[in-house]
C-alpha positions in Angstrom: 0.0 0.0 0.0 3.1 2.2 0.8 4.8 1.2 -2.7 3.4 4.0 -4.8 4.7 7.1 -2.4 7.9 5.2 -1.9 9.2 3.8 -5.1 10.9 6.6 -5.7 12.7 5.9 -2.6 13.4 2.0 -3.6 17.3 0.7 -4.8 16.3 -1.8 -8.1 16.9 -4.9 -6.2 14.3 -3.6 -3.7 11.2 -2.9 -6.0 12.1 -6.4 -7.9 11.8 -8.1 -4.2 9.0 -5.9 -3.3 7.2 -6.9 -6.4 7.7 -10.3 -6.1 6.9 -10.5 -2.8 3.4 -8.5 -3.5 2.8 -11.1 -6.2 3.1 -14.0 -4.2 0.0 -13.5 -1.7 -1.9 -12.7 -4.6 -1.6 -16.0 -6.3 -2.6 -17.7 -3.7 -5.4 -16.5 -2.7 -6.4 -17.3 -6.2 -5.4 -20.7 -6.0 -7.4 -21.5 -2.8 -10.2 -19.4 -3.4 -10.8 -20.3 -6.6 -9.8 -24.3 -6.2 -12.1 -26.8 -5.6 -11.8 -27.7 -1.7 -12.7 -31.2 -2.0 -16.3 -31.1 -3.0 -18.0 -34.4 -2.8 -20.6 -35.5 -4.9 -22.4 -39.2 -6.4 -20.0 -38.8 -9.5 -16.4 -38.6 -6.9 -17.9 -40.4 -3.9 -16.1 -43.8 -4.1 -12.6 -41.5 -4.9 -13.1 -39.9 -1.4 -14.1 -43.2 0.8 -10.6 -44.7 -0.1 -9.0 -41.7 1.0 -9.1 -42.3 4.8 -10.2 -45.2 6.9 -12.5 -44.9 9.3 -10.7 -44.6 12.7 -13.6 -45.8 14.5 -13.3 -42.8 17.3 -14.6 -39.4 15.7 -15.4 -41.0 12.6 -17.4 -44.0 12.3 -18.9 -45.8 9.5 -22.2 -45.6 8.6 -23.1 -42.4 8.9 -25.2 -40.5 6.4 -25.2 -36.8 5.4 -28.7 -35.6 5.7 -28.6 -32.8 3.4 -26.3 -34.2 0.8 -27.7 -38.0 1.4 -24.8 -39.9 0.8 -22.4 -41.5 3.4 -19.7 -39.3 5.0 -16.7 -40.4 4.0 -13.8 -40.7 7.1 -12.4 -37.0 8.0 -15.2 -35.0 5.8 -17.8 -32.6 6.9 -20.4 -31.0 5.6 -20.1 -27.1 5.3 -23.7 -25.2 5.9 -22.0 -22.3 4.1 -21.1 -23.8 0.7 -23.9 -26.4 1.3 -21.5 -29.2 0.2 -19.8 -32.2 2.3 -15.8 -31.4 1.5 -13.4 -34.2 2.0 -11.4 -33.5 4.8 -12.5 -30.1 5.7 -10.7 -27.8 8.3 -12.8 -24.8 8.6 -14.5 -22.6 6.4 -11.9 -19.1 5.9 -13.9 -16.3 5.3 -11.4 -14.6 4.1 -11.1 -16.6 1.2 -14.6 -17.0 0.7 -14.3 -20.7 0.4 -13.3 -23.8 2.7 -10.2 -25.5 3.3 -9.9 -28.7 2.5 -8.4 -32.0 1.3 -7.3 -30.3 -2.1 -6.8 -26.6 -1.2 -5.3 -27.2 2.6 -1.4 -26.4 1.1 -2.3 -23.5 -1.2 -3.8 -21.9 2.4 -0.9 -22.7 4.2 1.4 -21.5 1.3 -1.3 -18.1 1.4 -0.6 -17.5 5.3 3.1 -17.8 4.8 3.3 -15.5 1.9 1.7 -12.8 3.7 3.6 -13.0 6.8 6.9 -12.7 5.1 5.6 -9.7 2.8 4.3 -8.0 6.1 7.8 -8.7 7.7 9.6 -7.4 4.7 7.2 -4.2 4.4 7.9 -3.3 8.2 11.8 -3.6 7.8 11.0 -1.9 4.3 8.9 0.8 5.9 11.2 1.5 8.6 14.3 1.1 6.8 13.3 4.6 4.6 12.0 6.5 7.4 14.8 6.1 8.9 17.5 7.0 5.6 14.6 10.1 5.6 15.6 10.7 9.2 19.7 10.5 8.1 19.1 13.3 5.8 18.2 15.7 8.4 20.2 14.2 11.1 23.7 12.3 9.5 24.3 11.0 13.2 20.6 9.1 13.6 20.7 5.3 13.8 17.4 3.3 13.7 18.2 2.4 17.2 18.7 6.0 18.0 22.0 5.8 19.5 23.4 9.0 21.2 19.7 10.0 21.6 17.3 10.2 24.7 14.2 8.5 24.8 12.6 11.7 24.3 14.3 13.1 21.6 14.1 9.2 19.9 10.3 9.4 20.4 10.0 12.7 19.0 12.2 11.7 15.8 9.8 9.0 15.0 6.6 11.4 16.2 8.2 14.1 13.2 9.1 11.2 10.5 5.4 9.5 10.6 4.2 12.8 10.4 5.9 14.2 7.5 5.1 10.4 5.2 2.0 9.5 6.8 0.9 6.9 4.1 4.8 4.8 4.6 4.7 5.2 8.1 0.9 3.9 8.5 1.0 1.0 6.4 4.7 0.0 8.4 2.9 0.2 11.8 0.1 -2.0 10.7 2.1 -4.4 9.0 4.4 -4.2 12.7 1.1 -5.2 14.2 -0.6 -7.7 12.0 2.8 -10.2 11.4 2.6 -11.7 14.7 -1.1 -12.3 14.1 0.2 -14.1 10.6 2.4 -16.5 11.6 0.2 -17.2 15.0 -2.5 -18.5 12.7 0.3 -20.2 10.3 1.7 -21.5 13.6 -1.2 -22.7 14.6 -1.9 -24.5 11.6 1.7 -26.5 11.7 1.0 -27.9 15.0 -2.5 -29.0 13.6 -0.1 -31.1 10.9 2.7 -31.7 13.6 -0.5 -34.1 15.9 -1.9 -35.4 12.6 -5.7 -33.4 13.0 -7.7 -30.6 11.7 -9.4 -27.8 13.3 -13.0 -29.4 12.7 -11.3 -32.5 14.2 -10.1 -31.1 17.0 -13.1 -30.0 18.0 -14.3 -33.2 18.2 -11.7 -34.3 20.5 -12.7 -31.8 22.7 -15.9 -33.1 22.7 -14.7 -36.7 23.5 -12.2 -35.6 26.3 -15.4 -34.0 28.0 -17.3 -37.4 27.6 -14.1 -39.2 29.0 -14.2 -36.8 32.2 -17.6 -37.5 32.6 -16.7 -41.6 32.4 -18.6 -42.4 29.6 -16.3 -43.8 26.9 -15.2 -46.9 26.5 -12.5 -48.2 24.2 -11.5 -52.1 22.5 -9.5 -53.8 20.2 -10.9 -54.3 16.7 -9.1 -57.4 15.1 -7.0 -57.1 12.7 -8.2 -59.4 10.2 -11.5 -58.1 10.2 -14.2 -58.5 7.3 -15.4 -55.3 6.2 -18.8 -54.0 5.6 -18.3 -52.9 2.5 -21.7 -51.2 2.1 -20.6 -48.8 4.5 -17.0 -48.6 4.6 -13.7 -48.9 1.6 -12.1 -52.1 1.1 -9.5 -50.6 0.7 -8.0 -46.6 1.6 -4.7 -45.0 0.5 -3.9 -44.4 4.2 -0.9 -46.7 5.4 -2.8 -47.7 8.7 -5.9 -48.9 9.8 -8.1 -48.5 13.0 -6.4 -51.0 15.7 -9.7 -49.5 18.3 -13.1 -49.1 18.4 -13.8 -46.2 20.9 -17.8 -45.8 21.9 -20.1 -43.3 24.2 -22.9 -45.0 26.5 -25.7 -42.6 28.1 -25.5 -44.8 31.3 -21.8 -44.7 32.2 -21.5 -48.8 31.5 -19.9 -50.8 28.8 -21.6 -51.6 25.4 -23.6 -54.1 25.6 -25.8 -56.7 22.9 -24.3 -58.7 20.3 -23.9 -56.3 17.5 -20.9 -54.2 19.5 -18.0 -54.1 17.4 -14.8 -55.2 18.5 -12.9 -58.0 20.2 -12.4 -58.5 24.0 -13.2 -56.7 27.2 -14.4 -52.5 27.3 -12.1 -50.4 29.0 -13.6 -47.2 30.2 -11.1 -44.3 28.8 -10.2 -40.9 31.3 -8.1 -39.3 28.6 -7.4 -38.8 25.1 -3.8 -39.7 25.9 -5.2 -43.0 25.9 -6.6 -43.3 22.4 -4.7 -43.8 19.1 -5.0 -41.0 16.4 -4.9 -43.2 13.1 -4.6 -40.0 11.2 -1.0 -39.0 12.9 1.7 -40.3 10.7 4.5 -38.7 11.8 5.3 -35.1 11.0 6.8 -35.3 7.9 3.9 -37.9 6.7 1.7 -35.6 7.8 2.8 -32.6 5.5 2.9 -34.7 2.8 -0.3 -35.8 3.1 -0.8 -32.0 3.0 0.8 -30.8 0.4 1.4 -34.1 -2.0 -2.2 -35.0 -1.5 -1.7 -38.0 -4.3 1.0 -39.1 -1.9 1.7 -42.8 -1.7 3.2 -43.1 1.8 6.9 -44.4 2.3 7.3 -48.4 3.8 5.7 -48.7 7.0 8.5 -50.8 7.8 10.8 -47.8 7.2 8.7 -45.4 9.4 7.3 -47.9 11.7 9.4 -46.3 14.7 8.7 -42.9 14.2 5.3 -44.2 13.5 5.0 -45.7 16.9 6.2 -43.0 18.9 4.3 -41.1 16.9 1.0 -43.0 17.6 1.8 -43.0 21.5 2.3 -39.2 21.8 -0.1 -37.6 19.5 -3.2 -38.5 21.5 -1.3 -35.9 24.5 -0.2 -33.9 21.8 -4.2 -33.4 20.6 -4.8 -33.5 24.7 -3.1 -30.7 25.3 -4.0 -28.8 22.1 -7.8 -29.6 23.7 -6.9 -27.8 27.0 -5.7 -24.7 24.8 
């Protein structure tokens, strides 16, 4: 916003940097606004059940979406805003205008990074010629104001802003509005980091409340196990497969009846550290499932340890993003 008043004031190699760097937001939002988030329909359905298996916790099998009437595939939700289920949906951004999703999650990632490094380069930009401004008065004057009182610092800064309103504006709001940038990008990475979404880990919250309460209850499924393939994919792209069945009673008591799913004894669960995320790979699984959404993942035999620990920390990991 500051470029037109101070281009004048910009070295070559700073207006081709500046330019880029203006470009690069821009193309983004594009790219996630205008992509298709992972709309599912009759003609993609079967394409979107063998992305994820059900994990049998927050998403169970079975389950049919009562505007779009079609069963919700593992991870999806249906968005009352673009009044279509999307495959893995994290939120809807209104800033975009659109939701984020299985196929537009990394072009919103890459959109929030993009900005926060062209608001970080616009404050050091901004400040950096208000302060060769400042020189031209006063040879001596640093940008930390050495051999200068607070006062007469403060009232430096008071005259520059003053005399280039426009530069000095947009720098203080982009001082301001960085920290809120990478916060959300930030945020956003440790979603990836504990293999979940922001719709998803709003279900967890909802499970940790039932767990305090005493009234889920967690078992083995076996491994082996014969699908109901009306409901569920023979087979997913996902690596893994749901080693739990994890249930809610209204009366505080096990499951009962015949048609409980699952192999031996309930055991009534007090925390999520105590319940497997299927969908937590491993960081660097993670982001690729993220960003190379057609991944096929590596050997399980080549991640299984990082798998492992994975799997036995990232039910804290989404506990204590829950507390947050």
């Amino acid at each position: 916003m500051f470029l037109p008043p101070a281009w004048q004031l910009l070295s070559t190699s700073r207006k081709v940097t500046s330019v880029a760097l203006l470009s690069l937001p821009y193309i983004f939002l594009y790219a996630s606004a205008a992509r298709d988030p992972g709309y599912i329909g009759l003609e993609n359905h079967s394409q979107a059940m063998s992305l994820y298996p059900y994990d049998f916790t927050i998403f169970h099998p079975g389950q049919t979406c009562n505007t779009c009437k079609i069963l919700k595939p593992a991870r999806s939700k249906h968005c009352s805003i673009c009044k279509r289920c999307i495959s893995k949906l994290d939120h809807h951004c209104i800033f975009i205008n659109n939701c984020v999703g299985y196929n537009n999650q990394n072009y919103f990632l890459l959109l929030l990074w993009t900005t926060g490094v062209l608001t970080s380069y616009a404050t050091y930009l901004g400040f950096s010629i208000l302060s060769d401004e400042v020189r031209k008065e006063i040879p001596s004057w640093t940008i930390r104001g050495k051999g200068f009182t607070w006062s007469q610092f403060a009232n430096i800064w008071a005259w520059v802003l003053q005399e280039y309103t426009r530069i000095g504006a947009v720098t203080l709001l982009c001082l301001l509005t960085t920290p809120l940038i990478f916060g959300l990008l930030g945020y956003h990475i440790y979603l990836i980091w504990v293999g979940t979404t922001t719709n998803e880990s709003m279900k967890w919250s909802d499970w940790q409340l039932e767990m305090t309460d005493g009234y889920a209850f967690k078992r083995s499924l076996a491994p082996h196990r014969q699908k109901d393939e009306s409901v569920e994919p023979a087979w997913t792209r996902w690596p893994v497969e749901s080693q739990q069945v994890v249930l809610r009673t209204g009366d505080g008591q096990p499951p009962r009846g015949p048609g409980a799913i699952g192999t031996g004894d309930w055991e009534r669960v007090w925390k999520l550290a105590d319940v497997e995320n299927l969908y937590d790979l491993g960081f660097w699984d993670n982001l690729a499932d993220v960003f190379l959404p057609v991944n096929a993942f590596r050997d399980r035999e080549e991640v299984s340890p990082q798998a492992s620990r994975s799997h036995s920390s990232s039910a804290s990991e989404t506990d204590a993003l829950v507390q947050q």
